[in-house]
mmCIF file of the N, C-alpha and C atoms, coordinates in Angstrom:
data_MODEL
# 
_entry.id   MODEL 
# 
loop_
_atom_site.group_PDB 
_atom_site.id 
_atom_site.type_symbol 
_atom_site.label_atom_id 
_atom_site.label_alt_id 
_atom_site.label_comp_id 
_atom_site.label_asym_id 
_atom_site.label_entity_id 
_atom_site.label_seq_id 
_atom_site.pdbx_PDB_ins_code 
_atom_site.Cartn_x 
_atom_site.Cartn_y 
_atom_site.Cartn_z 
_atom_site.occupancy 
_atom_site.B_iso_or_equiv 
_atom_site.pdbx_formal_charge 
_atom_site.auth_seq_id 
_atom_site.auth_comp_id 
_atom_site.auth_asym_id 
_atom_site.auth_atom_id 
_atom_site.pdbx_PDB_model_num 
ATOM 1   N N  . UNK A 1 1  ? 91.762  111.308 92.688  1.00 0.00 ? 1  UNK A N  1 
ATOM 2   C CA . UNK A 1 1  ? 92.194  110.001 93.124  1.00 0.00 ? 1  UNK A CA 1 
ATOM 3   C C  . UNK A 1 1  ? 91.528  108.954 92.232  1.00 0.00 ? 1  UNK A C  1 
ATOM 4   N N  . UNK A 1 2  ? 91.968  107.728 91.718  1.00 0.00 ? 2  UNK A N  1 
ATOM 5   C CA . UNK A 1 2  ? 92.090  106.763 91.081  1.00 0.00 ? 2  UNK A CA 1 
ATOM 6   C C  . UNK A 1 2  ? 90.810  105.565 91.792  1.00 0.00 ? 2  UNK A C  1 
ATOM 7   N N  . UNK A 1 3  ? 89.977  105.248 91.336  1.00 0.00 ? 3  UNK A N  1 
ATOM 8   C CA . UNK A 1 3  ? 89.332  103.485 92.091  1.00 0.00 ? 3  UNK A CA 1 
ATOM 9   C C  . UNK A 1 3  ? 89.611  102.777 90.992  1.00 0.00 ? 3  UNK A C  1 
ATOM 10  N N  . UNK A 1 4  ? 89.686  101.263 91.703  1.00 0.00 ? 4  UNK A N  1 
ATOM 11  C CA . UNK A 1 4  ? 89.691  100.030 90.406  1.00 0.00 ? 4  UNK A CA 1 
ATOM 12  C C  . UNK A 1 4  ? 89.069  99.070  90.973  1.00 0.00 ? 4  UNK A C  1 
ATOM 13  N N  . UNK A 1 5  ? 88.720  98.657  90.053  1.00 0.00 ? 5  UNK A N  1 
ATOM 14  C CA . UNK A 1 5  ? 87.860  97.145  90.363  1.00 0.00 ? 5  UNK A CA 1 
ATOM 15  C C  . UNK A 1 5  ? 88.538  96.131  89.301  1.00 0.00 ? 5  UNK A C  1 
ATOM 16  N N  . UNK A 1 6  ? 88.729  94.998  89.452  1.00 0.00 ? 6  UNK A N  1 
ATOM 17  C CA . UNK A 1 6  ? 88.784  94.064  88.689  1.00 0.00 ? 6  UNK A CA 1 
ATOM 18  C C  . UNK A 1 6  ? 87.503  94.235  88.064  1.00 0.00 ? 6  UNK A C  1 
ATOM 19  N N  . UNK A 1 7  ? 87.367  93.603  86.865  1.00 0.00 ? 7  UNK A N  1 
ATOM 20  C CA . UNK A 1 7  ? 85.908  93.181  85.811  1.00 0.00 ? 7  UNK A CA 1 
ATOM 21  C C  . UNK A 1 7  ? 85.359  91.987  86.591  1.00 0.00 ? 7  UNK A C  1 
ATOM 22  N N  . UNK A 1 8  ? 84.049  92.491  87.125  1.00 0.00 ? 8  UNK A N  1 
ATOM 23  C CA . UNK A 1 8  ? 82.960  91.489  87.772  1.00 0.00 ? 8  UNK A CA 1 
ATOM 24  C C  . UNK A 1 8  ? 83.257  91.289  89.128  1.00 0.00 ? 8  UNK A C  1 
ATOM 25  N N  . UNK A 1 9  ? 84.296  92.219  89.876  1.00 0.00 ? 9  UNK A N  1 
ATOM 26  C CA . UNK A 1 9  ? 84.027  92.568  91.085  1.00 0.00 ? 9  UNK A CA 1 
ATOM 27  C C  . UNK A 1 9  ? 83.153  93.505  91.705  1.00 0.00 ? 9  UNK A C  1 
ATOM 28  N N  . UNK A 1 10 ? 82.640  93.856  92.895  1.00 0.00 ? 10 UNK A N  1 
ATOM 29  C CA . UNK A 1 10 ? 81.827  95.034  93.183  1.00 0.00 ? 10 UNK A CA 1 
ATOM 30  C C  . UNK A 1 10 ? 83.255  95.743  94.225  1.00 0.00 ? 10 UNK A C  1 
ATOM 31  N N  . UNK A 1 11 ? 84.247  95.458  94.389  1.00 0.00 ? 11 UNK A N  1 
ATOM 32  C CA . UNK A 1 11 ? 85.322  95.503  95.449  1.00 0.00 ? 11 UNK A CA 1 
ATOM 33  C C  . UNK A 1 11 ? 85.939  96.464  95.215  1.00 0.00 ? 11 UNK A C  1 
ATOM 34  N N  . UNK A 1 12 ? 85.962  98.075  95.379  1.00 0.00 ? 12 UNK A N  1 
ATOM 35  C CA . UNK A 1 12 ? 86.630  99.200  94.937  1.00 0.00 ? 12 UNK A CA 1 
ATOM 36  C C  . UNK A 1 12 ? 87.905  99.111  95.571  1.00 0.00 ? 12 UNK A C  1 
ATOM 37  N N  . UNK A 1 13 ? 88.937  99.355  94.796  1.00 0.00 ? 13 UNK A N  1 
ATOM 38  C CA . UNK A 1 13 ? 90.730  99.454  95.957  1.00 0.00 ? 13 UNK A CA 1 
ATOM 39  C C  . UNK A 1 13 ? 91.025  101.101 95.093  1.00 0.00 ? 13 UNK A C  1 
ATOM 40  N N  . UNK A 1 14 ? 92.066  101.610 96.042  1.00 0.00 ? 14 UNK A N  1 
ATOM 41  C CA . UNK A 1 14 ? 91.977  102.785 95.670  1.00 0.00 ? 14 UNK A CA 1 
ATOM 42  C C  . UNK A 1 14 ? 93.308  103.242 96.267  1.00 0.00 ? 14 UNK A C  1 
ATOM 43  N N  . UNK A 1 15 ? 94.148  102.747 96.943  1.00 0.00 ? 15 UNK A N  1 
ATOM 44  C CA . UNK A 1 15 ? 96.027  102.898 97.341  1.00 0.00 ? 15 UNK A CA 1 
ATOM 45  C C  . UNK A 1 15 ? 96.521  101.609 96.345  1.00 0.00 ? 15 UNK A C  1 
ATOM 46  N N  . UNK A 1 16 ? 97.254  102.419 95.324  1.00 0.00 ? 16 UNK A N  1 
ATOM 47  C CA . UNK A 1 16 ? 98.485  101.554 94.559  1.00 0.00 ? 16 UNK A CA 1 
ATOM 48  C C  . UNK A 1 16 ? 99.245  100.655 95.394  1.00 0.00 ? 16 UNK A C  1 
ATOM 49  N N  . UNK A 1 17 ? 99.237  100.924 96.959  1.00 0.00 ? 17 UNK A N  1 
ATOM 50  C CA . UNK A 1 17 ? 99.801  100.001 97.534  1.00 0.00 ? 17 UNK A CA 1 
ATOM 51  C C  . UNK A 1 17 ? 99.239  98.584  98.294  1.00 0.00 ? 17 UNK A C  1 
ATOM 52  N N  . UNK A 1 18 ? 97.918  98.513  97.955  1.00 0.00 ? 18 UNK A N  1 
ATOM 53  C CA . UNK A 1 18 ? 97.261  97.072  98.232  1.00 0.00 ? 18 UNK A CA 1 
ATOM 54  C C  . UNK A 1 18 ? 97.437  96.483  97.654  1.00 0.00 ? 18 UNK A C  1 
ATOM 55  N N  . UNK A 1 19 ? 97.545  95.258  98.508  1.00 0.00 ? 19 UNK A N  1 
ATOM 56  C CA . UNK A 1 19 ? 98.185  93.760  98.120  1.00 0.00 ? 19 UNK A CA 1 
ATOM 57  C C  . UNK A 1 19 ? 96.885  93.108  96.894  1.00 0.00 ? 19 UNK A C  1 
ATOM 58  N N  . UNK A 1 20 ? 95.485  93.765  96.988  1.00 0.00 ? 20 UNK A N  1 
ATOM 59  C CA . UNK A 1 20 ? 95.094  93.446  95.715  1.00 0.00 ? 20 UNK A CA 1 
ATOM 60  C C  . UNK A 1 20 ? 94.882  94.349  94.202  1.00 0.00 ? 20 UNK A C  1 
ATOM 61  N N  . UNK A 1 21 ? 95.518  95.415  94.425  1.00 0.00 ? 21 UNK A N  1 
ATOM 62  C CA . UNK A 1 21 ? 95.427  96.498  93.388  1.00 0.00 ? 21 UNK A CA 1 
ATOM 63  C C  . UNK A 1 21 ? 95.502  96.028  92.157  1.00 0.00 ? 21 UNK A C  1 
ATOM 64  N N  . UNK A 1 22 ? 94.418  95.966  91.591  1.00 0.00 ? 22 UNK A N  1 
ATOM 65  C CA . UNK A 1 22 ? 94.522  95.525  90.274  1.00 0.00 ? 22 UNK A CA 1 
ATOM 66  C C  . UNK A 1 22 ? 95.390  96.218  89.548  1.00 0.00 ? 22 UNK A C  1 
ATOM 67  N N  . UNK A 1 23 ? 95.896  95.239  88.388  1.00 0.00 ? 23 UNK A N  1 
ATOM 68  C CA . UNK A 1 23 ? 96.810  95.752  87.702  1.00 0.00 ? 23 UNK A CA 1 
ATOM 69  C C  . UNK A 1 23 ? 96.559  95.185  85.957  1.00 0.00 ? 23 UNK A C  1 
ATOM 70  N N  . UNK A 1 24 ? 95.374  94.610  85.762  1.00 0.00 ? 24 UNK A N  1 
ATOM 71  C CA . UNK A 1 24 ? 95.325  94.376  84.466  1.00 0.00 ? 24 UNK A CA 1 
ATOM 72  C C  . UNK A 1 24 ? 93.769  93.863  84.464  1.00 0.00 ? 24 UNK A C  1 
ATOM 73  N N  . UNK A 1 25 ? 93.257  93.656  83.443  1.00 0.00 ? 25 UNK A N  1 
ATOM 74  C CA . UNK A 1 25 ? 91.560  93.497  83.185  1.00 0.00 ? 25 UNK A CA 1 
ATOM 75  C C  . UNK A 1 25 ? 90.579  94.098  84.490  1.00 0.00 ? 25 UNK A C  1 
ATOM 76  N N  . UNK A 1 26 ? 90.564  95.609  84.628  1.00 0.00 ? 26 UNK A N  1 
ATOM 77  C CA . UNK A 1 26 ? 89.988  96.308  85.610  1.00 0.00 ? 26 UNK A CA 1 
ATOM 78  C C  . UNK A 1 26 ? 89.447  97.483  84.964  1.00 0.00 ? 26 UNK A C  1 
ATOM 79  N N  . UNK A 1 27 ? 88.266  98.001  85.566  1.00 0.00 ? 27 UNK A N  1 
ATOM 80  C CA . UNK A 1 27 ? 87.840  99.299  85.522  1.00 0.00 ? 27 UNK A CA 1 
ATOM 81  C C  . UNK A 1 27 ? 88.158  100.386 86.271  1.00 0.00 ? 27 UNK A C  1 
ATOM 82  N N  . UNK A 1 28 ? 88.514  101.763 85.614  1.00 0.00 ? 28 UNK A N  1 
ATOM 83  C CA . UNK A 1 28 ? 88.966  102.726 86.704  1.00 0.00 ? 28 UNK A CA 1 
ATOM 84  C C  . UNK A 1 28 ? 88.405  104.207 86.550  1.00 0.00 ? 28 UNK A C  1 
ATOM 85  N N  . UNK A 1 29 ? 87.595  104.584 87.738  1.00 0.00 ? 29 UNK A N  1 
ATOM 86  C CA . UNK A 1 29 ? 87.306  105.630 87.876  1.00 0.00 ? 29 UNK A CA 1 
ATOM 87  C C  . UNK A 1 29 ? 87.844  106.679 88.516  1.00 0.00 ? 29 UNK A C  1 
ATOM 88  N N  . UNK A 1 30 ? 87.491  108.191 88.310  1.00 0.00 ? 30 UNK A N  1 
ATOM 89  C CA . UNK A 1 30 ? 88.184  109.481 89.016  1.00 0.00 ? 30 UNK A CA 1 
ATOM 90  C C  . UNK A 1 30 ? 87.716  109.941 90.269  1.00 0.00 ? 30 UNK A C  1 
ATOM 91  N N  . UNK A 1 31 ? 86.250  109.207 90.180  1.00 0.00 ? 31 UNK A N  1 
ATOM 92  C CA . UNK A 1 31 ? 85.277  109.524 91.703  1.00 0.00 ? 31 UNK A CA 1 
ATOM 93  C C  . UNK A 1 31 ? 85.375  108.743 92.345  1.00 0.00 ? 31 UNK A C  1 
ATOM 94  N N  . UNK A 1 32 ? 84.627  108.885 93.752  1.00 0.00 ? 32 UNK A N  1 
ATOM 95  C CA . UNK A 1 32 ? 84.363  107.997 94.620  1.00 0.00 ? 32 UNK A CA 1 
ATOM 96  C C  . UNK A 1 32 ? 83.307  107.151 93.587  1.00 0.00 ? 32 UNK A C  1 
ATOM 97  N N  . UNK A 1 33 ? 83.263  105.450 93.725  1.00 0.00 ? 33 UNK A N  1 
ATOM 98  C CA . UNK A 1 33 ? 82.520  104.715 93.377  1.00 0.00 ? 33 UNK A CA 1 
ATOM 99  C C  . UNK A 1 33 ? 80.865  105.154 94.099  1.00 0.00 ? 33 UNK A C  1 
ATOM 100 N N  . UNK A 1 34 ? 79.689  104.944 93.838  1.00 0.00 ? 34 UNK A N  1 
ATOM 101 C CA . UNK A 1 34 ? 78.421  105.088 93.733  1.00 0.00 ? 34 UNK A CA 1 
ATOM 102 C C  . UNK A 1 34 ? 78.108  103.846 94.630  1.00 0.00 ? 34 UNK A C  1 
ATOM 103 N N  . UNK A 1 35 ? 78.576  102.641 93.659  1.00 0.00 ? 35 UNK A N  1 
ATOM 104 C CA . UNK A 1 35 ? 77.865  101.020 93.790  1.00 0.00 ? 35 UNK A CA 1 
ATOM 105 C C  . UNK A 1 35 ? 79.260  100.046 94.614  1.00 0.00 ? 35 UNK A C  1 
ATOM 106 N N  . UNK A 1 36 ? 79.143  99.162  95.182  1.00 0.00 ? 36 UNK A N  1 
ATOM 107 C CA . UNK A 1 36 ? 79.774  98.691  95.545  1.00 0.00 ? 36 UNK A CA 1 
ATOM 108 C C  . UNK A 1 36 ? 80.436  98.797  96.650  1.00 0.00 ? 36 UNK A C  1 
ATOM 109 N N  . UNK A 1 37 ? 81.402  98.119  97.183  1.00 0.00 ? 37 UNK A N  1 
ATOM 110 C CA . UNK A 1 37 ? 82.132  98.409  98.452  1.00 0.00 ? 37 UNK A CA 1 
ATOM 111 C C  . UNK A 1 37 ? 83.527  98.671  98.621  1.00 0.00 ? 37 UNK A C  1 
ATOM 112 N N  . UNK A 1 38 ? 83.922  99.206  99.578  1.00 0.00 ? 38 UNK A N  1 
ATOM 113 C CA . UNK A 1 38 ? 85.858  99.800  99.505  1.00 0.00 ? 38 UNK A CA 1 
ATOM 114 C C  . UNK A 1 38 ? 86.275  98.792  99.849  1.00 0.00 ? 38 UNK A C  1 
ATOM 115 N N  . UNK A 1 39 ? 87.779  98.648  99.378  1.00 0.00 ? 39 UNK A N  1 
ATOM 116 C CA . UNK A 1 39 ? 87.984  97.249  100.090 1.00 0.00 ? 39 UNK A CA 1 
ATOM 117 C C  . UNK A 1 39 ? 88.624  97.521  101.032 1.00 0.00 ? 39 UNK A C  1 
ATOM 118 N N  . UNK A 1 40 ? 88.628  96.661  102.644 1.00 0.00 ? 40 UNK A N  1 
ATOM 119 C CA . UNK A 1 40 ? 89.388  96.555  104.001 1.00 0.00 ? 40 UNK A CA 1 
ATOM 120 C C  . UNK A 1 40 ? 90.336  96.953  104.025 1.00 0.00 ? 40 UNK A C  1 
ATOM 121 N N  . UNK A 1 41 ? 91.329  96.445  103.051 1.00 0.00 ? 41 UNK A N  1 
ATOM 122 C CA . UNK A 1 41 ? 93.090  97.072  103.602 1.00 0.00 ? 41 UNK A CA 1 
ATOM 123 C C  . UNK A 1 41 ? 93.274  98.416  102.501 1.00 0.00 ? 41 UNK A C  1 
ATOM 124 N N  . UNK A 1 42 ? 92.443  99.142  101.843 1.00 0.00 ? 42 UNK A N  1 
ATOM 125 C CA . UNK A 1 42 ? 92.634  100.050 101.518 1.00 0.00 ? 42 UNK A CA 1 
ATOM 126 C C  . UNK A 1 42 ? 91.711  101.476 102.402 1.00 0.00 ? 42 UNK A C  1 
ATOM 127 N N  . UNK A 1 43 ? 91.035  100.455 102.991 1.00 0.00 ? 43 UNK A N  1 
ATOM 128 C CA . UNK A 1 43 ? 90.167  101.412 104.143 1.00 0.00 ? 43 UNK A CA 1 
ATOM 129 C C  . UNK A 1 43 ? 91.303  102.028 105.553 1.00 0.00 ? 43 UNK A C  1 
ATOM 130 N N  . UNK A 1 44 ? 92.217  100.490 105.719 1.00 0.00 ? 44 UNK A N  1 
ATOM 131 C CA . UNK A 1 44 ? 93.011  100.106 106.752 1.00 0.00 ? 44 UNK A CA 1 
ATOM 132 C C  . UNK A 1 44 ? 94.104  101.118 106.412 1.00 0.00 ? 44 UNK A C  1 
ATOM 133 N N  . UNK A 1 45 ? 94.365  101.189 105.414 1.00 0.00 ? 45 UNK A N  1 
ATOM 134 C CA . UNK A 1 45 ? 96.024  101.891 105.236 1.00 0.00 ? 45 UNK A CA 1 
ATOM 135 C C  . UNK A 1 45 ? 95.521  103.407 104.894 1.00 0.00 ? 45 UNK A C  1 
ATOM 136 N N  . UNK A 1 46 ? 94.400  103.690 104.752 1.00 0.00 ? 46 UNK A N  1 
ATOM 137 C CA . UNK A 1 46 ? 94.035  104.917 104.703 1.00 0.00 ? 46 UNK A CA 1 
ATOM 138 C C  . UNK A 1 46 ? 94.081  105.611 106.189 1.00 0.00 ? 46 UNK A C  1 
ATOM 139 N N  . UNK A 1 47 ? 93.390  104.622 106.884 1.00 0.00 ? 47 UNK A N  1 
ATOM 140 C CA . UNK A 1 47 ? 93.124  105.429 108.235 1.00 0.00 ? 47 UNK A CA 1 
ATOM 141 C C  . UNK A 1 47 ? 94.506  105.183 109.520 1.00 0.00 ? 47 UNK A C  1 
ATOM 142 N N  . UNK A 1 48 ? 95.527  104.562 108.718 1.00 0.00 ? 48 UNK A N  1 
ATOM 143 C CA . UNK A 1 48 ? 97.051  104.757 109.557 1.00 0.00 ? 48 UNK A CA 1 
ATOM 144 C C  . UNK A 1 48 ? 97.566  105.269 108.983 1.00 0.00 ? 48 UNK A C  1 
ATOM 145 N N  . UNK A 1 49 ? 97.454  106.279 107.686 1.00 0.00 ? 49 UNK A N  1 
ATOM 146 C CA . UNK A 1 49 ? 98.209  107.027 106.860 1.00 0.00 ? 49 UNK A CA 1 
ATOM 147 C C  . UNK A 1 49 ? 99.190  106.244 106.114 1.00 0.00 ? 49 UNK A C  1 
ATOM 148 N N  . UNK A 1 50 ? 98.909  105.198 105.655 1.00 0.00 ? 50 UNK A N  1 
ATOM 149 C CA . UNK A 1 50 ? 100.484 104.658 104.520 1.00 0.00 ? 50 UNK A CA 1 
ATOM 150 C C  . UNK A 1 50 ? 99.696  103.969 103.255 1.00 0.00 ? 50 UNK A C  1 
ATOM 151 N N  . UNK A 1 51 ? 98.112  104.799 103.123 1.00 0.00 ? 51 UNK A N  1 
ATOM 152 C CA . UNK A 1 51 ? 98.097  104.461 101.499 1.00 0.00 ? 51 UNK A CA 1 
ATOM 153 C C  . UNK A 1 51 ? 98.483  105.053 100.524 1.00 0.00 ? 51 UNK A C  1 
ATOM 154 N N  . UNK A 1 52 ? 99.042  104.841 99.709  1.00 0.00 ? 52 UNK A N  1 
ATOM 155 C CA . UNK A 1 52 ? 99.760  105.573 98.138  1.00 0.00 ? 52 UNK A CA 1 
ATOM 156 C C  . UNK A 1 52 ? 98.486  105.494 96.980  1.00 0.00 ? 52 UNK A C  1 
ATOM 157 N N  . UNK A 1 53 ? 98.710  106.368 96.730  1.00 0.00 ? 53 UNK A N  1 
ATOM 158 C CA . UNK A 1 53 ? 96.990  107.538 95.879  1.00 0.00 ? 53 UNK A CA 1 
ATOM 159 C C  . UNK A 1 53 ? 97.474  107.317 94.556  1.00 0.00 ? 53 UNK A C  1 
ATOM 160 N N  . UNK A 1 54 ? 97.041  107.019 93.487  1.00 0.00 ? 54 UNK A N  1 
ATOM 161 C CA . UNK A 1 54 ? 97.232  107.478 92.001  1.00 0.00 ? 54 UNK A CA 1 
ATOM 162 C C  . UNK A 1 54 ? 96.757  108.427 91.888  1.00 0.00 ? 54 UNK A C  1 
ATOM 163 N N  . UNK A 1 55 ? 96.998  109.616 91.353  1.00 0.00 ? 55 UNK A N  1 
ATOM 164 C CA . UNK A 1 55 ? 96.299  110.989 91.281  1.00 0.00 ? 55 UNK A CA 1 
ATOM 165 C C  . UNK A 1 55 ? 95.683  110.785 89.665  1.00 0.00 ? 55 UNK A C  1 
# 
């Protein structure tokens, strides 16, 4: 699975389908992030089942 952060956020999103999913000047990792925090509506749509994963 995919995380992104915008550059100079600490804000991990991680469903292609959040309304803030970065989509340009971002960092992206294959792990769970270490530092920082998940963000709310990707926490939210995880735990009602309708987040969409980048593999």
């Amino acid at each position: 699975m995919k995380y992104r952060r915008k550059n100079g956020s600490d804000t991990w999103h991680f469903c292609t389908n959040c309304s803030k999913w970065p989509t340009s000047d971002y960092v992206e990792r294959d792990s769970k992030p270490t530092t920082g925090e998940l963000d709310n509506e990707c926490q939210a749509k995880e735990n009602n089942g309708t987040c969409s994963k980048k593999q």
